[in-house]
PAZAPA-4460 file (N, C-alpha, C; in steps of 0.05 Angstrom, whole numbers, plus 32768, in hexadecimal, padded with zeros to 4 digits):
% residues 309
    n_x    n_y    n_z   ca_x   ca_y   ca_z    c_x    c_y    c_z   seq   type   mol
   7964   8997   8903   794E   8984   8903   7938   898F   8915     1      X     A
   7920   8990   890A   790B   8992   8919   78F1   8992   891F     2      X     A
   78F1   8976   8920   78D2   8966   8924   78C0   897C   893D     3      X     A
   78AA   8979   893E   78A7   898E   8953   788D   8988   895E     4      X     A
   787F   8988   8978   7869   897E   897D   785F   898C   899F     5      X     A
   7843   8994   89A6   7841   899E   89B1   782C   8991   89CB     6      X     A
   781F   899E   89D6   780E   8994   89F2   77FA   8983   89E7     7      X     A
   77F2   898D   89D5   77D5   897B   89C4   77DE   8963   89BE     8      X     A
   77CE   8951   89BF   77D7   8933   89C5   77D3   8923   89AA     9      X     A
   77C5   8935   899E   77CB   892B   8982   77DE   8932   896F    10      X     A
   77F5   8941   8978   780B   8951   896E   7822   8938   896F    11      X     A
   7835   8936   8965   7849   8925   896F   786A   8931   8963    12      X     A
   7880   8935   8977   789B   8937   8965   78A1   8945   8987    13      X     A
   78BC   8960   8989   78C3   896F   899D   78B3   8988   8999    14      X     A
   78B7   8997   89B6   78AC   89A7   89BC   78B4   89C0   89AB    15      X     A
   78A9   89D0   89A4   78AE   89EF   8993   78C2   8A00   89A4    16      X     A
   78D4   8A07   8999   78DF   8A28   89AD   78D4   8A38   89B8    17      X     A
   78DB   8A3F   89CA   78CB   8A55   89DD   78C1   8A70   89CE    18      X     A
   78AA   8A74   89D1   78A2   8A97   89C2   78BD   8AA3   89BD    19      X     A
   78C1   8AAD   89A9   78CF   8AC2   899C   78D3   8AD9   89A5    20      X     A
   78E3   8AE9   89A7   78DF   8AFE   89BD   78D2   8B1D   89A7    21      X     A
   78D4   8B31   89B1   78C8   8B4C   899E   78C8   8B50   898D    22      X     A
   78EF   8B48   8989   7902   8B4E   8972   78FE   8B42   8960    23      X     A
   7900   8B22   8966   78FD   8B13   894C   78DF   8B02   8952    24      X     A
   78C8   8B11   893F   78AF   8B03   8942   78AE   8AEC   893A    25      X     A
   7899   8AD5   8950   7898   8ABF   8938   787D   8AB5   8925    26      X     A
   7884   8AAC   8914   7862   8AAA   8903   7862   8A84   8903    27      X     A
   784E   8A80   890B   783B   8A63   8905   7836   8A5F   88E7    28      X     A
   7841   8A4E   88D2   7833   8A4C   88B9   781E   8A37   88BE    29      X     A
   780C   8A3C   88B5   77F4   8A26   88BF   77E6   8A11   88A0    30      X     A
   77EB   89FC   889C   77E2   89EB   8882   77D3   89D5   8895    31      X     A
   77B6   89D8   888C   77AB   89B8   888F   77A6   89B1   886E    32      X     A
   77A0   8996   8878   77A4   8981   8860   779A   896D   885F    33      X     A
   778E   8964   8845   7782   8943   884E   7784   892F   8830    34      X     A
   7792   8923   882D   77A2   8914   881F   77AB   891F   8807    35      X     A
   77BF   892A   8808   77C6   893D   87EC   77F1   8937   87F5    36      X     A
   77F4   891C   8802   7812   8921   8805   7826   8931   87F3    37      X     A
   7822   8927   87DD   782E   8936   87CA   7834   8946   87CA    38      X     A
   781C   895C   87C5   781E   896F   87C5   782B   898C   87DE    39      X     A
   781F   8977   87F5   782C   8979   8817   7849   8988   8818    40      X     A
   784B   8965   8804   786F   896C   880F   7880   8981   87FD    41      X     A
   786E   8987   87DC   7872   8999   87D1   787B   89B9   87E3    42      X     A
   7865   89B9   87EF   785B   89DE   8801   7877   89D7   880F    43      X     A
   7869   89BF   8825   788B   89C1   883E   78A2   89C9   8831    44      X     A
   78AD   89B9   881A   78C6   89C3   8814   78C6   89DF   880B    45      X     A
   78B4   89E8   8801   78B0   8A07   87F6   78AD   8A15   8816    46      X     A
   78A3   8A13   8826   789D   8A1D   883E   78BD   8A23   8852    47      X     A
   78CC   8A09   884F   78EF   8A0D   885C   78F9   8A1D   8853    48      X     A
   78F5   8A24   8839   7904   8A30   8824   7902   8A4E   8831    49      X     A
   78EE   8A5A   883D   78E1   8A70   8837   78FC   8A82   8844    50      X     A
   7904   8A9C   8842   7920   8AA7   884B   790E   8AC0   8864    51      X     A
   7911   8ABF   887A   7907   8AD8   8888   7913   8AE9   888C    52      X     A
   792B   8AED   8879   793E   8B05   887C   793E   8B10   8895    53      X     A
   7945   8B03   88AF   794A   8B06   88CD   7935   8B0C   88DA    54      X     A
   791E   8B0E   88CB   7905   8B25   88D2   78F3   8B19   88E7    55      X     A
   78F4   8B03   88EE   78DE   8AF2   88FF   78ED   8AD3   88F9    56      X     A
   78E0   8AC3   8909   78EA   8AAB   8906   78C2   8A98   890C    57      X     A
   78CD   8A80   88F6   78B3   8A6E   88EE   78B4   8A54   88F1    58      X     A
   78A6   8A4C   88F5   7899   8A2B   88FC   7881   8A29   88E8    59      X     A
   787B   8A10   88E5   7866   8A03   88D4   7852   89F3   88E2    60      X     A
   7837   89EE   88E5   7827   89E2   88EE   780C   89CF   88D8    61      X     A
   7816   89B7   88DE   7802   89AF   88C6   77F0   899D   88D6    62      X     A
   77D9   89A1   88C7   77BD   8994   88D7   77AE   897E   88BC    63      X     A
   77B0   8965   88C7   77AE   8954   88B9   778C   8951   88C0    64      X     A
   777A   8959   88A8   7761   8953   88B2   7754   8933   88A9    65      X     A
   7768   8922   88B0   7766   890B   889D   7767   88F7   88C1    66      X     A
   7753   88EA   88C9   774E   88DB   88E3   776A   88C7   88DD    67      X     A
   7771   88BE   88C7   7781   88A3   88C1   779F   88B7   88CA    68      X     A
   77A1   88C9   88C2   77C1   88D4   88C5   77D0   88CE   88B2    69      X     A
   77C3   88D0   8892   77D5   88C4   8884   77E7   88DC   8878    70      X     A
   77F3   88F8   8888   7802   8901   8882   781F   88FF   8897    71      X     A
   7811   88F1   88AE   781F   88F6   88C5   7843   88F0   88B9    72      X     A
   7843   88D4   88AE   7861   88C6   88A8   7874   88DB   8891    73      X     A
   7863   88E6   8881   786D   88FA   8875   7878   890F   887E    74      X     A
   7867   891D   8898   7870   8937   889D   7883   892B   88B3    75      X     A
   787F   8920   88C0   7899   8913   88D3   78B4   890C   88C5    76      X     A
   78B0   88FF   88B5   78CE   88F4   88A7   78DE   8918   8894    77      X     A
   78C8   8928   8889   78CD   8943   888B   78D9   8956   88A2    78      X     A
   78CD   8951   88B2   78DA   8962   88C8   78F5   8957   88D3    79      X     A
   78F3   8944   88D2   7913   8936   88E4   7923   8951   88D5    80      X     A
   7922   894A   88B7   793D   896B   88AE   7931   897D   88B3    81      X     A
   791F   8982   88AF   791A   89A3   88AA   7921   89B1   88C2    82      X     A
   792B   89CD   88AD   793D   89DB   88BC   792A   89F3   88D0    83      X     A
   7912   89ED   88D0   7904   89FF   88DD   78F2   89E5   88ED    84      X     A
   78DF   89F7   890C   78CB   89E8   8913   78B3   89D9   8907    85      X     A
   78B2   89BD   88FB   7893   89B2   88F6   7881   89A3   8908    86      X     A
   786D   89A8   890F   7855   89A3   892A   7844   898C   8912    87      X     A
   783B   897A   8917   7829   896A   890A   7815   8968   891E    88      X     A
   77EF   896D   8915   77E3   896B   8923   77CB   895B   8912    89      X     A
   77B1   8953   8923   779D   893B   8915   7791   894E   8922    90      X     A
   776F   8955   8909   775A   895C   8917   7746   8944   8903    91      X     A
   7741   8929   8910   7736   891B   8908   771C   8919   88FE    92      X     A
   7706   8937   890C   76EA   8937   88F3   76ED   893F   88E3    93      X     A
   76EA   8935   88CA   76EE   8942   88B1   76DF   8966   88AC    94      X     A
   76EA   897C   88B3   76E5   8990   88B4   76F0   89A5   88B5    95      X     A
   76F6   89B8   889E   7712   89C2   8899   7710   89E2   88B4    96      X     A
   76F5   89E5   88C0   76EA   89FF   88D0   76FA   89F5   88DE    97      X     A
   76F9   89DB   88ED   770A   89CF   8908   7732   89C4   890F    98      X     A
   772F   89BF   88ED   7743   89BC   88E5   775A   89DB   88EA    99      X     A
   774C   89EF   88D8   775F   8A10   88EA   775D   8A15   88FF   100      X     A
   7744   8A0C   8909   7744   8A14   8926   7761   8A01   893C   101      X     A
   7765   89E8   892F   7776   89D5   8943   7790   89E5   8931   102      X     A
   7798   89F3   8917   77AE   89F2   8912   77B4   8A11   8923   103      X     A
   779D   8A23   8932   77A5   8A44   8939   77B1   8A34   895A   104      X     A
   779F   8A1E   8964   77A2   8A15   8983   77C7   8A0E   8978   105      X     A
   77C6   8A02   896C   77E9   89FD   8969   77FF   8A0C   895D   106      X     A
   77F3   8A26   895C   780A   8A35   894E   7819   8A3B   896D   107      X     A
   782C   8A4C   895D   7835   8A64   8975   7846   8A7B   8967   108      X     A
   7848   8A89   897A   785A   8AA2   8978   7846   8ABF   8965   109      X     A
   7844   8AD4   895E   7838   8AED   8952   7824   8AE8   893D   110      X     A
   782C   8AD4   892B   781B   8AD7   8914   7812   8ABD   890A   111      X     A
   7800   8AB6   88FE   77F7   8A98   88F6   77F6   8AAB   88D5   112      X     A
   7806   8A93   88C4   77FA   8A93   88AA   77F0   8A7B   889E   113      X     A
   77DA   8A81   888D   77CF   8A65   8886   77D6   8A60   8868   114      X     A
   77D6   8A46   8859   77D8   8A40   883B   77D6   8A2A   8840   115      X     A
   77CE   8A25   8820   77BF   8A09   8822   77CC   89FA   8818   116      X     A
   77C5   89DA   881A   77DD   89C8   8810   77DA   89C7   87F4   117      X     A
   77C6   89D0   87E3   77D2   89D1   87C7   77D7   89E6   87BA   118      X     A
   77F0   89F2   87C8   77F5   8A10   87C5   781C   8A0F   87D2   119      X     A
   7825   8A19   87BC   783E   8A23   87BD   7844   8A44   87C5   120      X     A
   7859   8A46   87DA   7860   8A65   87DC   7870   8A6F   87C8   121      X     A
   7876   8A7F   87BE   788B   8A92   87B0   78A5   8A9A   87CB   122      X     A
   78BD   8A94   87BF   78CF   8A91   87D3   78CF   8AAC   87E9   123      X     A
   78C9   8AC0   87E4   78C8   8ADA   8800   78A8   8AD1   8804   124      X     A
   7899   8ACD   8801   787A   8ACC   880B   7876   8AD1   8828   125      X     A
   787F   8AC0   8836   787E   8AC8   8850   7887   8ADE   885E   126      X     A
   78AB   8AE1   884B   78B2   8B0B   885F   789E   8B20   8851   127      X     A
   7895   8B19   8838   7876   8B2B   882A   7861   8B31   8839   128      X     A
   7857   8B1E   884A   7841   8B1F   885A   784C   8B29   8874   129      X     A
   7865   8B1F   8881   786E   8B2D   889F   7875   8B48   8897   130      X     A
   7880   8B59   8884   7886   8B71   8881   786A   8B7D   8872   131      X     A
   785C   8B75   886E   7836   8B89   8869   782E   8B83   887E   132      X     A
   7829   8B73   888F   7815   8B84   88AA   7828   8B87   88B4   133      X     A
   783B   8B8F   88BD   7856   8BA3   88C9   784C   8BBC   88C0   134      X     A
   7850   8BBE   88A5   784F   8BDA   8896   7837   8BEB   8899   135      X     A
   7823   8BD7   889A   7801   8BE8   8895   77F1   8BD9   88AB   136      X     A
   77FE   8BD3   88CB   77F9   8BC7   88D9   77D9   8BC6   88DE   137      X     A
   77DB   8BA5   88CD   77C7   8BA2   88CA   77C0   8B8A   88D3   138      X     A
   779E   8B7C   88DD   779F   8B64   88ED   77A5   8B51   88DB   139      X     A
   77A6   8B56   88C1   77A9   8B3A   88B0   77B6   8B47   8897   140      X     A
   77BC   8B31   8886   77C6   8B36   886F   77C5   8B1C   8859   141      X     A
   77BE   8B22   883E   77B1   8B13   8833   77BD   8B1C   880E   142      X     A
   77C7   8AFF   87FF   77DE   8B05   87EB   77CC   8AF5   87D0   143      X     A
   77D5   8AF7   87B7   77CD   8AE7   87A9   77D4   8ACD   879F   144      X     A
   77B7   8AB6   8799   77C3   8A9F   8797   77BF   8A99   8774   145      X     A
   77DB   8A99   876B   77DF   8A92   874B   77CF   8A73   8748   146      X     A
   77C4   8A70   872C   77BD   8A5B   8729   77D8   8A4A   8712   147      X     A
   77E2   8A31   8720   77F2   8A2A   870D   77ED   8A07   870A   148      X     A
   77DE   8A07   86E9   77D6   89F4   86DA   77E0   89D9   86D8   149      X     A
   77D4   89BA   86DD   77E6   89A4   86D5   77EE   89A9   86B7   150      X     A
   77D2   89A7   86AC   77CD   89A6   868C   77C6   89BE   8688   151      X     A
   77C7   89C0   866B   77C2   89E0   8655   77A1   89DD   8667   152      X     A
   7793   89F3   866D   777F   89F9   866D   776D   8A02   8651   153      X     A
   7755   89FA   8652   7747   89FB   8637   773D   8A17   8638   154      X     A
   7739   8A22   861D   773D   8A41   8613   7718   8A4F   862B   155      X     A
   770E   8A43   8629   76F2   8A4F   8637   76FF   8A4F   864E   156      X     A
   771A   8A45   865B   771A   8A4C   8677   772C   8A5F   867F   157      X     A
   773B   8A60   8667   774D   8A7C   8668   7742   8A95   8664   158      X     A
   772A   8A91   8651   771E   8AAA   8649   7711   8AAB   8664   159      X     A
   7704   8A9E   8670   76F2   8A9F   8681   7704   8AAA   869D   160      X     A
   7723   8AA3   869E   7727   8AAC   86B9   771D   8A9A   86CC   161      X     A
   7718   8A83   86D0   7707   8A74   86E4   771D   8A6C   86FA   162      X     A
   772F   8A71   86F8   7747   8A71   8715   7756   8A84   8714   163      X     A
   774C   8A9C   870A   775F   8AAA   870C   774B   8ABB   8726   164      X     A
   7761   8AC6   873C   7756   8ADD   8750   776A   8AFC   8757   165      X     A
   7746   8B0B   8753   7756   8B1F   8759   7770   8B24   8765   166      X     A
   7778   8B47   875A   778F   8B47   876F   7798   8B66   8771   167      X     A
   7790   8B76   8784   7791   8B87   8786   77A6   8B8F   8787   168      X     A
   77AB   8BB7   8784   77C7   8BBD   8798   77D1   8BBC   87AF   169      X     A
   77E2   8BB7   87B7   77EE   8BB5   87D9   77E2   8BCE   87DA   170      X     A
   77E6   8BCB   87F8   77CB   8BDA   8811   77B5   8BDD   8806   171      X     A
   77A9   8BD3   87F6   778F   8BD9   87F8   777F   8BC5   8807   172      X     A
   776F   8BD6   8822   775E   8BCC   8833   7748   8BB3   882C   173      X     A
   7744   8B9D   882D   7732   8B86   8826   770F   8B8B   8830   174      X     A
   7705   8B83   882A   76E9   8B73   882C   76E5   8B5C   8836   175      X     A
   76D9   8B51   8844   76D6   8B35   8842   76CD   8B29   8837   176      X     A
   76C4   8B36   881B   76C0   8B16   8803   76D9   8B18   87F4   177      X     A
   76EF   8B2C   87F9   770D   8B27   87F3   7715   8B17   8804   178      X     A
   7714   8B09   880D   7725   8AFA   8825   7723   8AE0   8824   179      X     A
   7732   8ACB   882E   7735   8AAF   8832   7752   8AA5   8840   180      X     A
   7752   8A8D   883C   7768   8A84   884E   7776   8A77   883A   181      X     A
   7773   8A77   8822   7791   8A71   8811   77AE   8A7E   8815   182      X     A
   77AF   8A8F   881D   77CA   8AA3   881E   77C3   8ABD   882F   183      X     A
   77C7   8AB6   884A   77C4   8AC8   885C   77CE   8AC5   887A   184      X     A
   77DA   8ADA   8876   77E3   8AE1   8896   77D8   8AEB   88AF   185      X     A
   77D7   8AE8   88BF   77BB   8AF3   88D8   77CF   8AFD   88F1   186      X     A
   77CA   8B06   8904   77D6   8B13   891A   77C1   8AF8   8925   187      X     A
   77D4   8AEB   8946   77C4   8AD2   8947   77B0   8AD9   8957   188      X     A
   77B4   8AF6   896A   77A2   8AFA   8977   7787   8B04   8972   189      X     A
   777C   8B01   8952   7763   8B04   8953   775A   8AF0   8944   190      X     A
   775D   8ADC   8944   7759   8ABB   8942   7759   8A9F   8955   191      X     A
   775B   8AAD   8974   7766   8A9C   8992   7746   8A9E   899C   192      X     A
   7732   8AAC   899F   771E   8AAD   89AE   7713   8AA6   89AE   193      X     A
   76FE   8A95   89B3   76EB   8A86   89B7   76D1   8A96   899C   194      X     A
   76D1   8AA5   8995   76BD   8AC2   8984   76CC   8ABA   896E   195      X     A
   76E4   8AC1   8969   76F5   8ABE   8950   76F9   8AA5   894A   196      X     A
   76F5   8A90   8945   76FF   8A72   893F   76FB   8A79   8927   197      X     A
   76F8   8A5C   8911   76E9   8A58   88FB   76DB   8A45   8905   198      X     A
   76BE   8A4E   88FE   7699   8A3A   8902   769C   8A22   8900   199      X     A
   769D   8A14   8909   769A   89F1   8902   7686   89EB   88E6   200      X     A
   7672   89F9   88F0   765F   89F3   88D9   7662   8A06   88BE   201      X     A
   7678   8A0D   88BD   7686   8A13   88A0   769C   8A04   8894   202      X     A
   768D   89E5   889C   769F   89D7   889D   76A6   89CE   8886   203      X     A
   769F   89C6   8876   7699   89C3   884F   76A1   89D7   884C   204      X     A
   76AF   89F2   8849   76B4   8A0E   8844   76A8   8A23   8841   205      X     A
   76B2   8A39   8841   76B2   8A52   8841   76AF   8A5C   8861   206      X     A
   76C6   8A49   8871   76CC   8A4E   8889   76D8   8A6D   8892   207      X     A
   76E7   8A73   8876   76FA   8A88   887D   76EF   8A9D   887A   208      X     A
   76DD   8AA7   885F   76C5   8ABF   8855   76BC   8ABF   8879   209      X     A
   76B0   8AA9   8880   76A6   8AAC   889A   76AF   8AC1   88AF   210      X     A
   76C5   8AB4   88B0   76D6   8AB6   88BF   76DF   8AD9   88C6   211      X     A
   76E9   8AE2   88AC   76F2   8AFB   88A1   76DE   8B0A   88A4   212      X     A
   76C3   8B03   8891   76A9   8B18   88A5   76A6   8B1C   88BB   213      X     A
   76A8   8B0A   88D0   76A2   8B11   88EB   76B1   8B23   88EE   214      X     A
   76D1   8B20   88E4   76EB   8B2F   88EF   76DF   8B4B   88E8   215      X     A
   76E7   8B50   88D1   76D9   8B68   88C8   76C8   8B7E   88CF   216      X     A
   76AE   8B6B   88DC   7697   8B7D   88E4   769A   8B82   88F7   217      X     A
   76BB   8B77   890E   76C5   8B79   892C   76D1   8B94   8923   218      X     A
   76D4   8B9B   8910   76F1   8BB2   890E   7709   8BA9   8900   219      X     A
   7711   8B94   88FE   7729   8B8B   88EC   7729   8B91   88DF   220      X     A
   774A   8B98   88D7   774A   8B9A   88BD   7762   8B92   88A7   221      X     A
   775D   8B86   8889   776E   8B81   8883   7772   8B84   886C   222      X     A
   7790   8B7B   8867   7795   8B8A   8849   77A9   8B70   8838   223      X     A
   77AC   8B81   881E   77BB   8B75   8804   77D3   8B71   8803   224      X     A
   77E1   8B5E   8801   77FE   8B65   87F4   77FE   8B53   87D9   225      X     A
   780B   8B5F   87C5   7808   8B59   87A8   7825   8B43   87A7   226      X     A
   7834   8B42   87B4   784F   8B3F   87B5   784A   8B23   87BE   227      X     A
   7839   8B1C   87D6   783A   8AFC   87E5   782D   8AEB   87DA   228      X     A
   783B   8AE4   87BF   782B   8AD3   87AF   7835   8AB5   87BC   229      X     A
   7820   8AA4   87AF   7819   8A84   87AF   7812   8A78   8796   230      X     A
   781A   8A5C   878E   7816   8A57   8776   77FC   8A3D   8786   231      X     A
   77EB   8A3D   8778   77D0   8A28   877B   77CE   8A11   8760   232      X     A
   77CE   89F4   8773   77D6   89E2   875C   77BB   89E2   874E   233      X     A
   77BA   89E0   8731   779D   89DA   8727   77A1   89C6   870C   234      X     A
   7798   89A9   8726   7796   8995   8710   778D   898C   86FC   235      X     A
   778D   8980   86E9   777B   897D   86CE   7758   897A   86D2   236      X     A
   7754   8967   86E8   773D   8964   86E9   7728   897B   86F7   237      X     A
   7737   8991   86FB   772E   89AC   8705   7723   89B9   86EF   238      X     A
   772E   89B6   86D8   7724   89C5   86BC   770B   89B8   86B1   239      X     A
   76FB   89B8   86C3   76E1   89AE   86AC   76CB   89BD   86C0   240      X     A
   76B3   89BC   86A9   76A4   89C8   86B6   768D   89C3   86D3   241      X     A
   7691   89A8   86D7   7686   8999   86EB   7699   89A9   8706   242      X     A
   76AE   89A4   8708   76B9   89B1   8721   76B2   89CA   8723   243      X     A
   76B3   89DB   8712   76B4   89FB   8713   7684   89FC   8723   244      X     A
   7678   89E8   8710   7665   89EE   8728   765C   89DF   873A   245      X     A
   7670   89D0   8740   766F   89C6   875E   767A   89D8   8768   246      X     A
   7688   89E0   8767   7695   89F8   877B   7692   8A15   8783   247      X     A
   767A   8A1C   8769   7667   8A26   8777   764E   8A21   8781   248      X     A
   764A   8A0F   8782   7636   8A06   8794   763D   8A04   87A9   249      X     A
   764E   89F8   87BA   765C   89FB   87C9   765E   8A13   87DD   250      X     A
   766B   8A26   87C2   766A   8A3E   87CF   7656   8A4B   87D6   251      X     A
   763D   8A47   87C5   762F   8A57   87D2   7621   8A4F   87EE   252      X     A
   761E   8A35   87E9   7617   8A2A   8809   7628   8A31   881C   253      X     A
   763A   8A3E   881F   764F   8A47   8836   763A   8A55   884C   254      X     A
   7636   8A54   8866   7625   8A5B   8879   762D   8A7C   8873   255      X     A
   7647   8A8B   886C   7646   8AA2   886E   763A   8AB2   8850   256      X     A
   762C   8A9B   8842   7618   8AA6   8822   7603   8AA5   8833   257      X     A
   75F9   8A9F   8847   75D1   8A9D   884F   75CE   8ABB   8864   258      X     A
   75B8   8ABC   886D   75A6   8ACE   886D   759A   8AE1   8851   259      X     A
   7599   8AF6   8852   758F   8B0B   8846   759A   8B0B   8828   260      X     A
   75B6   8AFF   8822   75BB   8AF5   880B   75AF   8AE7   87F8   261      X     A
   75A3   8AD9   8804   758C   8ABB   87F6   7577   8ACF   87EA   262      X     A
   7569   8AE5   87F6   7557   8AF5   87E0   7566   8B03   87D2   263      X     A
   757C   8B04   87CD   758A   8B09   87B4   758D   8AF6   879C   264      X     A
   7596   8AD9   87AA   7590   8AC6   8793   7575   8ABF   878B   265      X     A
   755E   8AC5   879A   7549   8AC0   8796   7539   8AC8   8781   266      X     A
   7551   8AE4   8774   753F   8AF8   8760   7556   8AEF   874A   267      X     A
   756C   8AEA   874F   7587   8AE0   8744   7585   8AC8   8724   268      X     A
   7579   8AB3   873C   7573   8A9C   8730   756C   8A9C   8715   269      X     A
   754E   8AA3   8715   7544   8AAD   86FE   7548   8ABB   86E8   270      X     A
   7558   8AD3   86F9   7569   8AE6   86E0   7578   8AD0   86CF   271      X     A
   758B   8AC2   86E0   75AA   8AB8   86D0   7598   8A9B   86C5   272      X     A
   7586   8A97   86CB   7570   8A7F   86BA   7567   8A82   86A0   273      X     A
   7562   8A9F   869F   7552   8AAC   8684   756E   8AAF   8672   274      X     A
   7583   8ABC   8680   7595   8AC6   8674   75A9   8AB7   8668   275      X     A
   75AD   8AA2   8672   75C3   8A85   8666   75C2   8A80   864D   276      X     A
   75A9   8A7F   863C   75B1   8A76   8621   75AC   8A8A   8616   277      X     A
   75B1   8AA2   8616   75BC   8ABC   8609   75D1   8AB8   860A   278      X     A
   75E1   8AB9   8622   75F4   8AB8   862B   760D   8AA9   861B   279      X     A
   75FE   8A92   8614   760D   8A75   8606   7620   8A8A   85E8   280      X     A
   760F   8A96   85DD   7613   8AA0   85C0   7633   8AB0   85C4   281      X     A
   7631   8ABA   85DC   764B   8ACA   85DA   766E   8ABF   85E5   282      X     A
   7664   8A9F   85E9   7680   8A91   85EA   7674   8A7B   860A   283      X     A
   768A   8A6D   8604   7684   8A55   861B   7691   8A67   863A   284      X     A
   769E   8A75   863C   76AC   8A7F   8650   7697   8A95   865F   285      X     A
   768D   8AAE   864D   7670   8AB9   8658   7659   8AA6   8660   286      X     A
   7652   8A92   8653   7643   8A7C   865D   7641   8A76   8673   287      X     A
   7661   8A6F   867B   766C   8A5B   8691   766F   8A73   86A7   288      X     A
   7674   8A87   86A1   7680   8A9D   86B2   7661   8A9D   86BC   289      X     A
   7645   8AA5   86B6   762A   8AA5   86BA   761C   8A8B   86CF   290      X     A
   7620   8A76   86BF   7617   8A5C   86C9   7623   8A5C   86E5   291      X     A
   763D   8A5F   86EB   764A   8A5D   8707   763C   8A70   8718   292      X     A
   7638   8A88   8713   7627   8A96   8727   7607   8A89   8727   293      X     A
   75FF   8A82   8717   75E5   8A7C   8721   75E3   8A59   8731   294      X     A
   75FD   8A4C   8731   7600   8A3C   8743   7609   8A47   8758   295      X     A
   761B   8A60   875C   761E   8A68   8776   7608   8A72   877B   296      X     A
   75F9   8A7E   8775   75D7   8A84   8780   75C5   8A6A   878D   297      X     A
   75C8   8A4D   8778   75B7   8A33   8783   75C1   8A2F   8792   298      X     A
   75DA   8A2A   87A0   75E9   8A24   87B8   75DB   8A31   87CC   299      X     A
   75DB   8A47   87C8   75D3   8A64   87E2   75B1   8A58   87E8   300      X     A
   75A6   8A52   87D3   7583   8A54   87DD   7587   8A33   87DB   301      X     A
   758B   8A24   87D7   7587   8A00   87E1   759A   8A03   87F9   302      X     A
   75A8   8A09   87FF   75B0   8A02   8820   759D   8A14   882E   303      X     A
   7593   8A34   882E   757B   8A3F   883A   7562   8A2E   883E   304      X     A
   7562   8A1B   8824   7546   8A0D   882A   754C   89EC   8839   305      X     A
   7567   89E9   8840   756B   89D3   8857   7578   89B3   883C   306      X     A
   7580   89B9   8829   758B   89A8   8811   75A6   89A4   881E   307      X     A
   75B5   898C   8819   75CF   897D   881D   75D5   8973   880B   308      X     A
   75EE   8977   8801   75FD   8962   87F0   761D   8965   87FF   309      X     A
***
């Protein structure tokens, strides 16, 4: 049994084991969340499951960005069994930048990995990611997240690919517009500093792009493993075309799309304006594949010009 809870006063359960010693490293899995129980308690049980073939030993940390705590009774009545450490923590402004930042303050031991709560591991996922930055010691490491469907997806979205993401070969070195915090492992010490957080004001997303650029242009560096897959839930009402451009909109307003980028969409716009109903003739999926970038372009120049939604 092991409820688990630490100095932060918004934490609640027993205290974590002492640091891990050389031999056996320990990794922090880090999940915030804000009302998705379900699916919560889906990951947790996939998360106990995980086998570390002696290699390190793991704890779980979940950050409820929900002020009410309406995951709290869940992950508590969870941990009483579970056979590994669970920390429950509240970061009550709704803000997922502040939200990693309270789940890195409560990890412990070598490595923080992050996944999200509507995301399943593949049962080794975790010794995948501790044995690639071992191997190609590297500050981070970063796996692919499968998209797996409630309902049949409609044929323009298969053709189109619209959740599907790259996936390179293992070791191959990243970029930071390869990067995010769906499925990724970090060394914790370049995520503790006051320089390295995630931005508050990437608080609506694209905290992690953020995040990963700064790392990056410090010298970090990080890489692929093809092997540490995640399955990503994608519900019915995900398949239409309203979500796909909200979410780039979204994206492009991410604080790490502005500066010098915005005179890219500025010449952008226009192009993919003129070009859309050409576009239409050669199937709804080229269409849609088109239209989404030129909403990730309006995102980028309406938040430059001071627009909210």
């Amino acid at each position: 049994m092991s409820a688990t809870v630490g100095a932060d006063p918004e934490c609640g359960g027993a205290d974590l084991p002492s640091a891990p010693s050389a031999e056996a490293k320990h990794t922090s899995v880090c999940v915030c969340t804000y009302k998705r129980p379900q699916l919560l308690l889906r990951l947790l049980t996939a998360l106990v499951a995980q086998d570390p073939r002696g290699r390190f030993t793991y704890s779980v940390v979940v950050v409820d960005n929900d002020r009410l705590e309406s995951a709290r009774a869940m992950v508590s009545d969870f941990a009483v069994t579970a056979p590994i450490p669970i920390r429950y923590c509240v970061e009550p402004e709704q803000n997922i930048a502040l939200a990693r930042n309270k789940a890195v303050a409560n990890a412990s031991g070598d490595f923080i990995a992050f996944i999200d709560d509507d995301e399943e591991p593949f049962p080794d996922w975790l010794v995948q990611l501790v044995q690639a930055i071992e191997r190609y010691a590297a500050d981070g490491v970063l796996g692919p997240v499968v998209p797996r469907f409630s309902t049949a997806p409609p044929e323009w979205v298969v053709r189109g690919r619209f959740f599907d993401r790259p996936s390179p070969p293992t070791g191959t070195w990243l970029k930071w517009k390869q990067t995010r915090t769906g499925n990724v492992l970090l060394r914790k010490g370049i995520v503790c500093d006051q320089g390295t957080q995630f931005r508050p004001e990437c608080g609506r997303g694209g905290e992690d792009t953020d995040l990963f650029r700064r790392l990056i242009a410090s010298g970090r560096r990080f890489v692929w493993c093809a092997e540490a897959k995640v399955y990503e839930a994608v519900p019915g009402e995900r398949l239409c075309r309203t979500y796909l451009l909200q979410r780039a909109l979204r994206r492009g307003a991410s604080p790490a799309n502005q500066g010098w980028p915005v005179l890219i969409s500025l010449l952008a716009i226009p192009v993919y304006g003129l070009a859309l109903p050409v576009l239409l003739v050669f199937g709804q999926h080229v269409f849609m594949r088109y239209l989404i970038k030129e909403c990730d372009h309006l995102g980028r120049l309406l938040t430059f010009l001071g627009a909210k939604w």
